[in-house]
N, C-alpha and C positions, 0 to 999 in steps of 0.2 A: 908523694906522687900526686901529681894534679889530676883530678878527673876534666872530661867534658863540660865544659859548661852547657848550665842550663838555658834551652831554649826560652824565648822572652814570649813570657802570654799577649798575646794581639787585644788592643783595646778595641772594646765594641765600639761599632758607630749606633749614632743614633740618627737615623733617617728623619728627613722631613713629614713621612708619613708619622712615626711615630710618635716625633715631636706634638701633631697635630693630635693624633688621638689623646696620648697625656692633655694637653691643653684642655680638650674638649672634656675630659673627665676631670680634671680640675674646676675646670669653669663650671660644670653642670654639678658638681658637688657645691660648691658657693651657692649658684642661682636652686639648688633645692634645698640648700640650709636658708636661702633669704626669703623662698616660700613657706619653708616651715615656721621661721621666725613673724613673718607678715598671717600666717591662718592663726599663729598662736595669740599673737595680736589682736586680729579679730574677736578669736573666740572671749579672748579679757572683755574686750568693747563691747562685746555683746552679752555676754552673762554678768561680767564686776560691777562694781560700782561706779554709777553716773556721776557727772557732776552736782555737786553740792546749789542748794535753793539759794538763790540770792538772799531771800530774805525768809524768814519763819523756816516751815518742816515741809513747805509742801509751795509747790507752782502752780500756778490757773492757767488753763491751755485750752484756749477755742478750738477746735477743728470743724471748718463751714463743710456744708453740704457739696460735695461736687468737687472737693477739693483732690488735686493729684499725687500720686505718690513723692516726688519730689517736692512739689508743694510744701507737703506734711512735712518730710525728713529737713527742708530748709527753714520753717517756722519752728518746728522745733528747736535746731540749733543757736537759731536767732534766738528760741525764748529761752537756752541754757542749759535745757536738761537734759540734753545728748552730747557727744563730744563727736562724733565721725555720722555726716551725714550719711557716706558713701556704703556705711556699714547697717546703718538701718534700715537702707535700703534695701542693701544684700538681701539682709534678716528676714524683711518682710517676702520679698519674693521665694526665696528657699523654703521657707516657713508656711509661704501658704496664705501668711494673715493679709499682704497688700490685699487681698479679694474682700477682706469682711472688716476693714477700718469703718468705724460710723464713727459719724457727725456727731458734735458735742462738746462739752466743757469736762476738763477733765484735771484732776487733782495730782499730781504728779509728784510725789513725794521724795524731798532729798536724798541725791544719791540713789536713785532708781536706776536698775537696769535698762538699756533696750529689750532684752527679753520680756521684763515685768510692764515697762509700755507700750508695748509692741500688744501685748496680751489684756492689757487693762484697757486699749481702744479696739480693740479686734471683739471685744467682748461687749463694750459699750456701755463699762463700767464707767458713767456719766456721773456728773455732781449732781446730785439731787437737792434742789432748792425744797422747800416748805410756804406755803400759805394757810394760814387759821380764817377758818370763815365762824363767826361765834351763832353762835344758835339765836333764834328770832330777827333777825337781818332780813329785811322785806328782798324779794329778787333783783329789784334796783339798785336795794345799797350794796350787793353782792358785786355785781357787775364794777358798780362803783370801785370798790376794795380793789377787783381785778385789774381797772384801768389805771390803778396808781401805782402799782407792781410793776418799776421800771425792768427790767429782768423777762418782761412775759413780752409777746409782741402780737400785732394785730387787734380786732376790734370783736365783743362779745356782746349778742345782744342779748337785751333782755328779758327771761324767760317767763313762762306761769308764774306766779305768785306759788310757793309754797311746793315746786319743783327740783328743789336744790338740796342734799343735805349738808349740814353744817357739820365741818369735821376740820383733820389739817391735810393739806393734800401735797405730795411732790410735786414737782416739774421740773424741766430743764431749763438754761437759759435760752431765750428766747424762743420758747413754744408758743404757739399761738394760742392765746386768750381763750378762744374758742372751744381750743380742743381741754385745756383744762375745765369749766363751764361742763363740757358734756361728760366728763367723769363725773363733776359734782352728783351732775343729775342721772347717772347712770346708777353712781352709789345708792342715791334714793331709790329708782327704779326695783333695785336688786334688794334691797332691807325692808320694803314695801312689799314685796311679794314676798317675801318671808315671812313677816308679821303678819300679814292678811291671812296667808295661808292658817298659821298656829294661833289665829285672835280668838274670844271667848264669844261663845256661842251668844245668842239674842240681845246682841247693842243695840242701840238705838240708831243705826242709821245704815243706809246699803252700799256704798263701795268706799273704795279708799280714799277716793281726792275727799270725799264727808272728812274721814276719818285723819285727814291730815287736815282738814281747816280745825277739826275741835281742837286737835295738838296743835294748832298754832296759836290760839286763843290759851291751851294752858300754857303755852311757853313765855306768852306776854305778860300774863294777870301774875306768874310764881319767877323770882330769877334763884329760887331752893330748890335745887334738884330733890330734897328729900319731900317738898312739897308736892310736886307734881302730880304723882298717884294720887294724891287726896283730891286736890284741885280736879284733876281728869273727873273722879270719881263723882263729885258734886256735882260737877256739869251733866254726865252722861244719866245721872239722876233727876235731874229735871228736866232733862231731853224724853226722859220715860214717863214722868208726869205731866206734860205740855206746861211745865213751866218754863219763861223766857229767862234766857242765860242773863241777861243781863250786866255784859262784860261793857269795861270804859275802855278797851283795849280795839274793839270790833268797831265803837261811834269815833274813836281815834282815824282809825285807819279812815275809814267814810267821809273824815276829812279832809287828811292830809296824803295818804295814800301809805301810812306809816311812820309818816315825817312828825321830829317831836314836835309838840305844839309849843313850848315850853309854858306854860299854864295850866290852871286845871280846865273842864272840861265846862261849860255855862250851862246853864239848865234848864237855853233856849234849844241848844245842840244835842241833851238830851230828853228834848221832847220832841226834835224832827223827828219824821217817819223817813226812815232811809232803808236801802234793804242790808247795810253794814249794821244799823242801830239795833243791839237785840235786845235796849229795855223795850221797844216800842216794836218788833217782828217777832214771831214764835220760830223756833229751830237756830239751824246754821243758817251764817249768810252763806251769799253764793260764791264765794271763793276762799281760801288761806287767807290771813292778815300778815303774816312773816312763814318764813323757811324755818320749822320747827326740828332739836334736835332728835339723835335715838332717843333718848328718856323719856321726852313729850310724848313721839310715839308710840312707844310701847307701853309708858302711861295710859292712854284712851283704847289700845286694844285689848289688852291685859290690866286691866284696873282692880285696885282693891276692893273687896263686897264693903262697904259702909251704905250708912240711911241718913248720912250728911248732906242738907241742901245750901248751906250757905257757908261765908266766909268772908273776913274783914281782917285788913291789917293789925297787926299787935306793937307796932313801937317799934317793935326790936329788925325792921328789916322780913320779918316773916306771916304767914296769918293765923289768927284761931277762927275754928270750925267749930259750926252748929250743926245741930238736927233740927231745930224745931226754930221757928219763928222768933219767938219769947227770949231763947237763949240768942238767939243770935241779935236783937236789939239792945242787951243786955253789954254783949261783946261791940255792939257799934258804940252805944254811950262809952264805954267806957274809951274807943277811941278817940272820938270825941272831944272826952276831956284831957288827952292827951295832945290831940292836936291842937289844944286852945292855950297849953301849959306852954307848947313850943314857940307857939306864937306870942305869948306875951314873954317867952327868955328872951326873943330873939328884938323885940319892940322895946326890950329893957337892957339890949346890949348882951344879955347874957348869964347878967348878974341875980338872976334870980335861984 
């Protein structure tokens, strides 16, 4: 026996609205997987790793004064070490740092992040050059030294004598001349009122610019740091007995302004009466002869107690000190005959 058959289920339509809303959620599931895939993107370019340095560990990157956010994210690309300009951009605005990018040279190490450079010029973590100014360098040849420092820029004049101290100092590239110059002498400044303050009580002389021409005279007369106390101390000794220092370093300068004479010294020049000549003036002259280091200085304010008045080369690069007259004639002779030994090796080739 046949039953009824069964009624036929009705196929759903799918209306054109429907169609539309699926579509619309298809399409907007796509376009928010391709935004999640593009910030995922991002965030690699902005934390991973950069591209690789052309050459060596590290890249040199100027960043001039004034320069604009795009500016920067386009020089950098050009110079290799970022890969999406558009994205360091981002970085910097979201982040805050576009406001505090400084001017600068800057070492950008292989494979750097934009975060890590982003943060390394936000910070003004700059290359820091070095210049050595050596101690006894008159203030002209300092200047000099500065003028030849392709790297530094603009013009530094020439200051006091004995104004400068002699140390290694940073800079950046292209600083002005100038502004490095007035650290030199600001260092002084600052080490100057420190030693003035803590110097030993009843020296022989009253303010510090004395006190930096004596250290400039021991920095000429000893290049042995371990001589200098003594040196200081001989001088500052006959400065208390009004005996004349009698340095070849002070009738140098009276000449030349510093400049090697390349000779020795005639014994017409040191019989002028000049006010640098101190066989022939009692005291200090009136200014430094060179830019004296710390040593020197704190040599002549803090000096060793000795009753040494004199001092004469030894041969060997260094000097021996006297006390008394007698020894110290004793110590010239015998130079003396050393410098007469030198001179006949060198008039016999050597062979002696």
């Amino acid at each position: 026996m046949t039953g009824k058959p069964k009624p036929r289920s009705k196929a759903r339509r799918v209306t054109p609205a429907l169609r539309l809303f699926v579509g619309l959620i298809s399409g907007g599931a796509v376009f928010g997987l391709v935004l999640i895939l593009l910030l995922v993107g991002a965030l690699w370019e902005y934390g991973g790793p950069g591209p690789a340095a052309k050459s060596g560990q590290e890249t040199l990157f100027e960043l001039r004064h004034g320069a604009s956010l795009p500016e920067i994210a386009s020089s950098l690309k050009r110079t290799g070490v970022i890969g999406s300009q558009s994205v360091f951009m981002a970085a910097a605005q979201v982040t805050g740092s576009a406001r505090k990018l400084k001017a600068g040279e800057y070492a950008i190490k292989s494979h750097a992040s934009i975060r890590d450079i982003l943060s390394d010029i936000a910070s003004g973590k700059t290359v820091r050059r070095q210049i050595t100014i050596p101690e006894g360098l008159t203030s002209e040849a300092v200047v000099g030294k500065l003028a030849t420092e392709p790297l530094l820029s603009g013009v530094a004049p020439t200051p006091a004598e004995g104004s400068i101290l002699p140390e290694t100092y940073e800079f950046n590239r292209g600083e002005d001349r100038a502004q490095v110059l007035k650290r030199m002498m600001d260092a002084q400044d600052r080490l100057m009122a420190l030693l003035w303050q803590n110097r030993q009580a009843d020296l022989p002389f009253q303010t510090p610019n004395e006190a930096i021409t004596l250290a400039s005279i021991v920095e000429k007369e000893t290049g042995k740091a371990s001589e200098r106390p003594r040196v200081a101390a001989v001088f500052l000794n006959r400065l208390r007995m009004g005996m004349r220092l009698q340095s070849d370093p002070t009738v140098i300068y009276g000449i030349s302004q510093g400049r090697a004479l390349g000779r020795g010294l005639r014994a017409s020049e040191l019989a002028e009466v000049t006010v640098y000549n101190t066989y022939q003036i009692s005291g200090l002259p009136p200014t430094p002869i060179a830019n004296p280091g710390r040593e020197a200085l704190v040599a002549v304010l803090d000096p060793p107690k000795t009753d040494e008045l004199y001092f004469v080369a030894d041969g060997t690069g260094g000097h021996v000190f006297a006390s008394t007259l007698e020894e110290h004639q004793r110590n010239v002779a015998k130079w003396r005959r050393i410098e007469k030994s030198r001179a006949a090796s060198e008039a016999s080739g050597g062979k002696l």
